[in-house]
C-alpha positions as CSV (number, residue, x, y, z in Angstrom):
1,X,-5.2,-11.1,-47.2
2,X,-3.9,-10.3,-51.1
3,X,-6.3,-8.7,-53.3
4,X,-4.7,-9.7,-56.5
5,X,-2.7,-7.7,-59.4
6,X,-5.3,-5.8,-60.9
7,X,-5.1,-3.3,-64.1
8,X,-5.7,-0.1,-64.8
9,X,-9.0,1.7,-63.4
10,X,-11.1,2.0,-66.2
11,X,-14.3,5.0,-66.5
12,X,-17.5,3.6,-68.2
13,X,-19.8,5.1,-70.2
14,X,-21.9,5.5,-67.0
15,X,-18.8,7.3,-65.2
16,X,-18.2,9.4,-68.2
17,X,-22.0,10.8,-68.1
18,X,-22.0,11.4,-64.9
19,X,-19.0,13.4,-65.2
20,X,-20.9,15.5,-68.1
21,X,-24.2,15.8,-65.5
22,X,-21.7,16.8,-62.8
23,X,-20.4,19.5,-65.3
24,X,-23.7,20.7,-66.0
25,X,-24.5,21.6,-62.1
26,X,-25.9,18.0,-60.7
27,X,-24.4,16.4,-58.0
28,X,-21.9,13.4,-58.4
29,X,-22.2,11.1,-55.5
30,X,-19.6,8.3,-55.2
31,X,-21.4,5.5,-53.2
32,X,-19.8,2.6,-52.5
33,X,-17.2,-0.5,-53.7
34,X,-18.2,-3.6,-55.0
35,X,-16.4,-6.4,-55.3
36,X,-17.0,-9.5,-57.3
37,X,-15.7,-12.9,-58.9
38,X,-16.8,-12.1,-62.5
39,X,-14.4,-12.8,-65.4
40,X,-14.3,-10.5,-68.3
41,X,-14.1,-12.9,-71.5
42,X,-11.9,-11.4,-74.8
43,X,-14.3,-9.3,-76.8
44,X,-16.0,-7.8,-73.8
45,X,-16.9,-4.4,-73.4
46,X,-16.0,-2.8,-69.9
47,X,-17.0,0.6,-71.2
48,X,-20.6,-0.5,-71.4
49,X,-20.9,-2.3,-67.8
50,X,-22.8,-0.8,-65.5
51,X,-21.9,-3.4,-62.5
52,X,-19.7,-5.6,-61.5
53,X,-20.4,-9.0,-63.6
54,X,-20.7,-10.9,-60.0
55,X,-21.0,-9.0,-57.0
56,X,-19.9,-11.3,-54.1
57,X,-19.4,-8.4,-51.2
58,X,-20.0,-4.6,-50.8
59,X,-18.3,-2.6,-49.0
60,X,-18.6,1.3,-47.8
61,X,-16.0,4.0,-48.8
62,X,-13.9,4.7,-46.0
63,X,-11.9,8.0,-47.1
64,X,-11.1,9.8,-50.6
65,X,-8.6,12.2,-51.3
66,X,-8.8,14.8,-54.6
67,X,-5.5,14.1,-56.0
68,X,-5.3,16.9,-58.4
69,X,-4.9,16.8,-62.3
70,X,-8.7,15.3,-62.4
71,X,-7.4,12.5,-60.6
72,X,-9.6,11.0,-57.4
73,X,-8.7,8.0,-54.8
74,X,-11.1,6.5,-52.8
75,X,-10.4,3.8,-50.1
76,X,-11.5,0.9,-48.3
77,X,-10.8,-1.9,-45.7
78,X,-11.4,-5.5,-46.7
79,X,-12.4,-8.4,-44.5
80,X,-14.2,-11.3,-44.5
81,X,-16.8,-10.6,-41.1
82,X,-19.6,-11.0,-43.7
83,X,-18.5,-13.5,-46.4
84,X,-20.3,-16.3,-45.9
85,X,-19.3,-18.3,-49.0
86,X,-15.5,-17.7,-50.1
87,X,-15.4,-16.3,-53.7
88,X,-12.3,-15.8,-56.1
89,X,-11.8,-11.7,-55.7
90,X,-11.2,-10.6,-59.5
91,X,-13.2,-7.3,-60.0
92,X,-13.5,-3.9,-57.9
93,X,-16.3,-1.4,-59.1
94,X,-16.6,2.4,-58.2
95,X,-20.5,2.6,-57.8
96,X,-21.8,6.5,-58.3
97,X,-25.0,7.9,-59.2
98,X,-26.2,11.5,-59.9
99,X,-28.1,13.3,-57.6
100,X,-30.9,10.7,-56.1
101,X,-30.9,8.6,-59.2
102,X,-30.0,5.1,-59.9
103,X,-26.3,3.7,-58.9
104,X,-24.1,2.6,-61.6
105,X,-20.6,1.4,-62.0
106,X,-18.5,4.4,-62.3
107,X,-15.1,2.8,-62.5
108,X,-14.0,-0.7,-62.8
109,X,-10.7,-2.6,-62.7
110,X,-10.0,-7.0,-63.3
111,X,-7.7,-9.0,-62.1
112,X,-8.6,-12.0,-64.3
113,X,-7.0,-15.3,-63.4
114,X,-4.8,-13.1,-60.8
115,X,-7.2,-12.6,-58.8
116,X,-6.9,-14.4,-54.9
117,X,-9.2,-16.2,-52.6
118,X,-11.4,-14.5,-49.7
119,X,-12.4,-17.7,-47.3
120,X,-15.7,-17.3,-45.4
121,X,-15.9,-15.8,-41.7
122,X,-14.8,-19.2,-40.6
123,X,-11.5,-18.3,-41.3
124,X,-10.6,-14.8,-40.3
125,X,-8.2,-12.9,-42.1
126,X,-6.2,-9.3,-41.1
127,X,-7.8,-6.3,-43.1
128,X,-6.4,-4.9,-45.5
129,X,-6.6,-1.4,-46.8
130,X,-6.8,-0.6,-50.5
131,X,-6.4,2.9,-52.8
132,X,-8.5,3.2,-56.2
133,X,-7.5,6.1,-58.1
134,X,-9.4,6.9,-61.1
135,X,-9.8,9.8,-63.1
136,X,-13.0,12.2,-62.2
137,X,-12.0,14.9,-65.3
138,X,-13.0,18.3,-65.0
139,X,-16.1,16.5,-63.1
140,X,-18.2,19.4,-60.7
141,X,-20.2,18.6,-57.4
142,X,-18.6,15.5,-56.0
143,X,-19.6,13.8,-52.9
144,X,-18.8,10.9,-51.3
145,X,-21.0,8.4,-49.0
146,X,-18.4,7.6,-46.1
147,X,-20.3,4.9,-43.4
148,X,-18.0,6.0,-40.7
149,X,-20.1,3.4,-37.8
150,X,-17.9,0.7,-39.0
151,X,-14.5,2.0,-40.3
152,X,-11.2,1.4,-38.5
153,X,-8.6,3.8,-38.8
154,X,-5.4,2.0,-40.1
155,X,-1.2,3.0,-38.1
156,X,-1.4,5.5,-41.1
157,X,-4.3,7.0,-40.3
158,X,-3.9,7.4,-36.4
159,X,-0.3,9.3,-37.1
160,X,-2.0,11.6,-39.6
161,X,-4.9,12.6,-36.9
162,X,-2.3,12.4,-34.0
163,X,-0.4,15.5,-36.1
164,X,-3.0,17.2,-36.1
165,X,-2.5,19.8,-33.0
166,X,-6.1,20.4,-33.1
167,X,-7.0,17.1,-33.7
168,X,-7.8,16.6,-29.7
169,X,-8.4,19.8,-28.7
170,X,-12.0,19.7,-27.6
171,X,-11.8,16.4,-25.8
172,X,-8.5,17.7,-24.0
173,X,-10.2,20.4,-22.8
174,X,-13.2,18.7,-21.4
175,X,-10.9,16.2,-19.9
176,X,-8.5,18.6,-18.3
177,X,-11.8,20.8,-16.7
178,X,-12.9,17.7,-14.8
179,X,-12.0,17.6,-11.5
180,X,-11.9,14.1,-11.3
181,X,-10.6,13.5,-14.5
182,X,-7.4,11.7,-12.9
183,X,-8.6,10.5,-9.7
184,X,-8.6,6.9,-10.4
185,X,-5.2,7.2,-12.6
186,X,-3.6,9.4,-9.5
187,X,-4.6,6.7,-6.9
188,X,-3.4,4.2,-8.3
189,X,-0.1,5.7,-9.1
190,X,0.0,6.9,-5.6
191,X,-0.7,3.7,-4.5
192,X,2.2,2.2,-6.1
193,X,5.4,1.1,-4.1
194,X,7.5,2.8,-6.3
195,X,5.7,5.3,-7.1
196,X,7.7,8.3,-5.9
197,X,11.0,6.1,-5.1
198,X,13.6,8.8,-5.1
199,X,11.6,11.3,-3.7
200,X,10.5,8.7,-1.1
201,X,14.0,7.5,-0.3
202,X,15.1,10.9,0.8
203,X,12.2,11.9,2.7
204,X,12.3,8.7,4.4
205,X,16.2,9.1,5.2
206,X,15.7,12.8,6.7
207,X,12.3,11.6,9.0
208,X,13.6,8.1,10.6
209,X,12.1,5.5,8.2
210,X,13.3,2.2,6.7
211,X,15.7,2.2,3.9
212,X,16.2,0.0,0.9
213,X,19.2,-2.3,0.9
214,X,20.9,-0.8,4.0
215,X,21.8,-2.9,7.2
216,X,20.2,-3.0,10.3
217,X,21.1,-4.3,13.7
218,X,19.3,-5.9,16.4
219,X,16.6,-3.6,18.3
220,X,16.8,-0.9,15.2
221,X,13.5,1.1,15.1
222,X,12.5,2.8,12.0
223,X,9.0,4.9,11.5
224,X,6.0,2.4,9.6
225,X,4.6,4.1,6.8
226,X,1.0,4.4,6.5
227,X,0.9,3.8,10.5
228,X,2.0,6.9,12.7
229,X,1.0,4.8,16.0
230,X,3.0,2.0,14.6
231,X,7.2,1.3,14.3
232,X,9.1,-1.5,12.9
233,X,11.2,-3.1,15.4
234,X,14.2,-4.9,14.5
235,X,14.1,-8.9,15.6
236,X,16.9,-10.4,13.3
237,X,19.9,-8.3,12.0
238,X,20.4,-7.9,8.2
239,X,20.1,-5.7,5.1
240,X,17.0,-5.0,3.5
241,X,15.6,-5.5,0.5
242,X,16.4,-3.2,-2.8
243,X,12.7,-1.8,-3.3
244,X,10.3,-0.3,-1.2
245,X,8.3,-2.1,1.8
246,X,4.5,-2.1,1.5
247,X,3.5,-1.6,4.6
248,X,-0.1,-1.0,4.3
249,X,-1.9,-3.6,5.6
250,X,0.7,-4.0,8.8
251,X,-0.7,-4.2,12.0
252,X,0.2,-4.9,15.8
253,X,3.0,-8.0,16.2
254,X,3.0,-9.1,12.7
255,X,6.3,-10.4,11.5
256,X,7.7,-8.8,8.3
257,X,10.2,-10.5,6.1
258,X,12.8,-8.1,4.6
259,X,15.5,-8.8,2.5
260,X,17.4,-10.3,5.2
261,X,16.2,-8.6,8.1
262,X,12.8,-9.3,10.3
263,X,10.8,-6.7,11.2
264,X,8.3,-6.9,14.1
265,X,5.2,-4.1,14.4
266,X,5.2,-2.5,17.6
267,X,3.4,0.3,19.4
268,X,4.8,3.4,19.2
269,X,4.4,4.8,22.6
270,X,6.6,7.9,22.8
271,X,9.5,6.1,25.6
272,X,12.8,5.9,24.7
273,X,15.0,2.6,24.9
274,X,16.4,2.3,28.6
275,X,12.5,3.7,29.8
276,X,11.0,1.5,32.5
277,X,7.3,1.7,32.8
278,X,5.1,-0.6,34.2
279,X,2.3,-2.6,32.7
280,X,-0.3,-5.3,33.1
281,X,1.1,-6.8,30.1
282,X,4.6,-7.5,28.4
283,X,4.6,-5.2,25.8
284,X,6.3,-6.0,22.1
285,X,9.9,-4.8,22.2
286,X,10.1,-4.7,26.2
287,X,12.0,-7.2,28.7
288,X,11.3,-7.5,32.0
289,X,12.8,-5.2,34.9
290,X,13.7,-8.4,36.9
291,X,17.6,-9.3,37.4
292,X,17.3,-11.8,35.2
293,X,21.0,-12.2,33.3
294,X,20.5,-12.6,29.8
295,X,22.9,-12.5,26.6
296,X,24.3,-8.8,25.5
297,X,24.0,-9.9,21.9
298,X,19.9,-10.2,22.5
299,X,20.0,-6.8,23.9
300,X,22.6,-4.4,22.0
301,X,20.5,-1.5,22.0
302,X,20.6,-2.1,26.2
303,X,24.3,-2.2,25.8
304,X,24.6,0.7,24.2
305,X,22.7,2.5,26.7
306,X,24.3,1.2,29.7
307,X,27.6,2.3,28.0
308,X,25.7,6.0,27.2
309,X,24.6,6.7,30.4
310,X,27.4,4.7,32.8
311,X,24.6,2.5,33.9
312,X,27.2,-0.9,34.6
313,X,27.6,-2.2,38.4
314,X,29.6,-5.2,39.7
315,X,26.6,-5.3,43.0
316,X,23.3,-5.3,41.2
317,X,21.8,-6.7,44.2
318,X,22.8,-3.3,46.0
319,X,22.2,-1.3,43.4
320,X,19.2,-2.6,41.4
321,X,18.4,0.8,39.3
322,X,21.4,-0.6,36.9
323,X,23.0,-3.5,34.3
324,X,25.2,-5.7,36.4
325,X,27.8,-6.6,34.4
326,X,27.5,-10.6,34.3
327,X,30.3,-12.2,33.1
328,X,32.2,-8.9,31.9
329,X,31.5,-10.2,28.4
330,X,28.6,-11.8,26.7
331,X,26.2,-11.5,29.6
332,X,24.7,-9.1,31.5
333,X,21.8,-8.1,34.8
334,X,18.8,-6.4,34.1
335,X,17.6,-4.1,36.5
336,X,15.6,-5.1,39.4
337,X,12.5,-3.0,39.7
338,X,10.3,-6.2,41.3
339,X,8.5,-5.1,45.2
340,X,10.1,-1.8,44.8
341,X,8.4,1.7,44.6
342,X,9.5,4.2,42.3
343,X,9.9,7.7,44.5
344,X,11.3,10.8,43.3
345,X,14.4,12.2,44.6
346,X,17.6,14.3,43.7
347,X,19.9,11.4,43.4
348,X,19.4,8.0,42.3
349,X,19.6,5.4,45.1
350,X,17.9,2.9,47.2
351,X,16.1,3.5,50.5
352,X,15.4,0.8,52.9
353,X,12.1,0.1,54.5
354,X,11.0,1.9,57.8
355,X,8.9,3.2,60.4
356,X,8.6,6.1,62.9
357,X,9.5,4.9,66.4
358,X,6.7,4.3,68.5
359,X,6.6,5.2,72.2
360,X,4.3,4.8,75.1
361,X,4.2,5.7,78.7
362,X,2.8,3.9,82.1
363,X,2.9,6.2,85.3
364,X,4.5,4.7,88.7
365,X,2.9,2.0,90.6
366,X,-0.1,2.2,93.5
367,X,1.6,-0.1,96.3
368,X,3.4,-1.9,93.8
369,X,-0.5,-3.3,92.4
370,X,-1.0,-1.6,89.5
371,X,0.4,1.3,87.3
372,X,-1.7,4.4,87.5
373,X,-1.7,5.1,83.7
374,X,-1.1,3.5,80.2
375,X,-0.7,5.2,77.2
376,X,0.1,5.0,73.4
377,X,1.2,1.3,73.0
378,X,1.7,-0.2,76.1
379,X,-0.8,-1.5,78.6
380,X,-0.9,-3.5,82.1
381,X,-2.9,-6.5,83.8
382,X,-2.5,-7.6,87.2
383,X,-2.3,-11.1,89.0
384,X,1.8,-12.2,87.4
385,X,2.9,-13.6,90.1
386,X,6.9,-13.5,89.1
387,X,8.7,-16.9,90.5
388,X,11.8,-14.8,90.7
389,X,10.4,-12.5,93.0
390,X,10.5,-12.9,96.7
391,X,8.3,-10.4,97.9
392,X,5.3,-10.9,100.0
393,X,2.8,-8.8,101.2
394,X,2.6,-8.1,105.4
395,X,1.3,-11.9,106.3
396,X,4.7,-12.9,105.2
397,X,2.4,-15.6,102.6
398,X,0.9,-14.1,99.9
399,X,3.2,-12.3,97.0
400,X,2.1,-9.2,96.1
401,X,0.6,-9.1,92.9
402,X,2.6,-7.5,90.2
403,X,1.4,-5.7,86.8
404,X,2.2,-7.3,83.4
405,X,3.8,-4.5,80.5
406,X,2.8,-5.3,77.2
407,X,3.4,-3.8,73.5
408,X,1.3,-3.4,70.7
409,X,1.3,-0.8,67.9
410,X,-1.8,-1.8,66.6
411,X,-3.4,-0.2,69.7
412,X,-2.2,2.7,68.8
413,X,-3.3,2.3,64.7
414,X,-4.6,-0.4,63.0
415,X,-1.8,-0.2,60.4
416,X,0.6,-2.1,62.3
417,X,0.5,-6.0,62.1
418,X,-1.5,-5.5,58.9
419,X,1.5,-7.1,57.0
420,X,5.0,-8.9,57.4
421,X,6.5,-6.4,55.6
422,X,6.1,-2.0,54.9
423,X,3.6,-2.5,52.5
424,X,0.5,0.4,51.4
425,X,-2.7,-0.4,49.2
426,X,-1.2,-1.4,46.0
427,X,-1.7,-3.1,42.7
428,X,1.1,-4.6,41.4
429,X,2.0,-4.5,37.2
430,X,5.4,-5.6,34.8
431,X,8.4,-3.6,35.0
432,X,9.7,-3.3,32.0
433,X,12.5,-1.7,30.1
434,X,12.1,-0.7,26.7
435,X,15.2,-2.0,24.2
């Protein structure tokens, strides 16, 4: 928004007695600025006007400056927020008055036919600053009314106060004594992915956690930030992303895209890969502990333990504690830990089922009728009458009667003929080898 070409700043005969009043110990009080769409016609005296001929808008003071040599400036901002009916701007007035008497036009400057157009509020325009200097003389006691509520400091301004070392002191200091003064800023830096990138990259290469664009291969496990009961598992082979992974909001088996490479969230449970441990469940980066033969390349981190800890066998059937080779190449057998009982030892080996032998006793025969004693296991009845036998008793008809000797441990203990097979109280869970 233009404000014209106006002329010089002229003092009227008001300004010029105020100046004398102000010289004689009253007090010179520049007001205001009015502005207005009065013309001045040939002839006219400006010395003698004591307003504006038209005053269309008025408008506070928003900083002076003594200038020296009895010359003063005064500024102000310029909008149209209150203009309700445009006007032609071709007059400015300096309004003073002494002490607590009447206002008058100190100063006044035209701009004629040059003057330009301020449309109504309906159209807003960009404010615009303008400096009036004028002379003030050897004028004594000036003040100026500044309305400070509803002036807006201009680029020029800010730079001036920003200079100013002492310009924020007070507020800096009440700012930097709150405790909380950066709480909110500081968590929501800290929140930030890439917040503390380098310092993050490094910590997370000397503690075990993901890296940005670095590859990956199958069954990889890398420390989940934000989760220390939580990993990231490795289910697809890649390179990750360039920037940081967010993982706050991760939780149990979710599946995480990156770069590349898929992660999946998995328990960390303290085992190593290679562990077996048995569980009710399948647990999230496990395989079962049951021959099965599956594909090396699903399983490199199995590979590379087999290969660690010389855990290959051509007879996994006979020795079920390792990885049968498969086909020598791209398959391999799990271990078999299925119907089998983990027992300490000092070698590593397989022990077969068995029993304590089990022994009884019968004493001799009374007349070849029946066995004095049984014992243990065994037992007798009477009345077998053996076809194969041809013995009879002294009538030469009837055969003597002959005792039957039978076995059964579960006379003995109820243990035996409990099951087909050794088998104590048990409850049987998953075998499974971490990878």
């Amino acid at each position: 928004m233009a404000t014209g070409q106006f002329s010089k700043v002229l003092v009227t005969a008001a300004g010029k007695e105020m100046i004398a009043q102000s010289q004689a110990g009253k007090t010179l009080t520049f007001t205001r600025v009015a502005l207005g769409d009065g013309l001045v016609v040939d002839g006219e005296d400006i010395s003698a006007f004591t307003a504006v001929k038209n005053e269309r808008l008025s408008l506070p003071i928003a900083e002076y400056t003594a200038l020296g040599n009895g010359q003063f400036r005064v500024q102000f901002r310029v909008n149209n927020q209150s203009v309700t009916t445009g006007f032609w701007h071709r007059e400015i007035g300096i309004m003073a008055k002494i002490d607590n008497g009447t206002e008058k036009l100190y100063a006044y400057t035209t701009a004629g036919n040059q003057g330009n157009f301020i449309y109504d509020k309906t159209t807003p325009v960009d404010e615009r600053v303008i400096n009036v200097d004028f002379v003030v003389g050897d004028a004594q006691n000036l003040e100026v009314v500044i309305n400070s509520n509803i002036i807006y400091a201009t680029v020029k301004d800010l730079e001036k106060h920003d200079d100013d070392d002492t310009a924020h002191k007070s507020a800096i200091d009440k700012h930097d004594n709150d405790a909380d003064a950066h709480a909110e800023a500081i968590a929501k830096h800290n929140g930030a992915a890439e917040a503390h990138a380098p310092m993050r990259d490094l910590l997370d290469s000397m503690t075990g956690y993901r890296l940005k664009s670095t590859a990956y291969t199958l069954g990889a496990r890398v420390g989940c930030h934000y989760h220390r009961d939580l990993e990231l598992f490795c289910t697809q082979a890649g390179t990750t992303a360039a920037i940081a992974l967010d993982t706050k909001n991760a939780a149990y088996g979710n599946v995480i895209a990156d770069g590349s490479v898929k992660w999946t969230v998995v328990r960390k449970d303290g085992n190593l890969v290679g562990d077996v441990v048995p569980r009710p469940f399948l647990e999230l980066g496990y395989v079962k502990a049951n021959g099965a033969t599956v594909n090396r390349a699903d399983y490199p981190t199995l590979v590379a333990f087999a290969n660690a800890h010389s855990l290959w066998t051509n007879t996994p059937a006979t020795e079920p504690w390792k990885f049968g080779k498969g086909n020598n190449s791209t398959t391999m057998v799990l271990p078999d830990y299925r119907n089998r009982v983990i027992q300490g030892g000092d070698t590593v080996g397989v022990l077969n089922a068995g029993l304590p032998n089990i022994t009884g006793y019968m004493g001799s025969a009374d007349s070849c009728y029946l066995w004095k004693a049984a014992e243990g296991s065994l037992s007798a009845s009477k009345n077998h009458q053996p076809s194969y036998r041809n013995v009879f008793s002294n009538d030469g008809e009837t055969p003597y009667a002959y005792p039957d000797i039978r076995l059964d441990a579960s006379n003995s203990n109820t243990i035996y003929g409990s099951s087909t097979t050794v088998q104590p109280p048990a409850i049987t869970q998953i075998s499974q080898i971490k990878y």
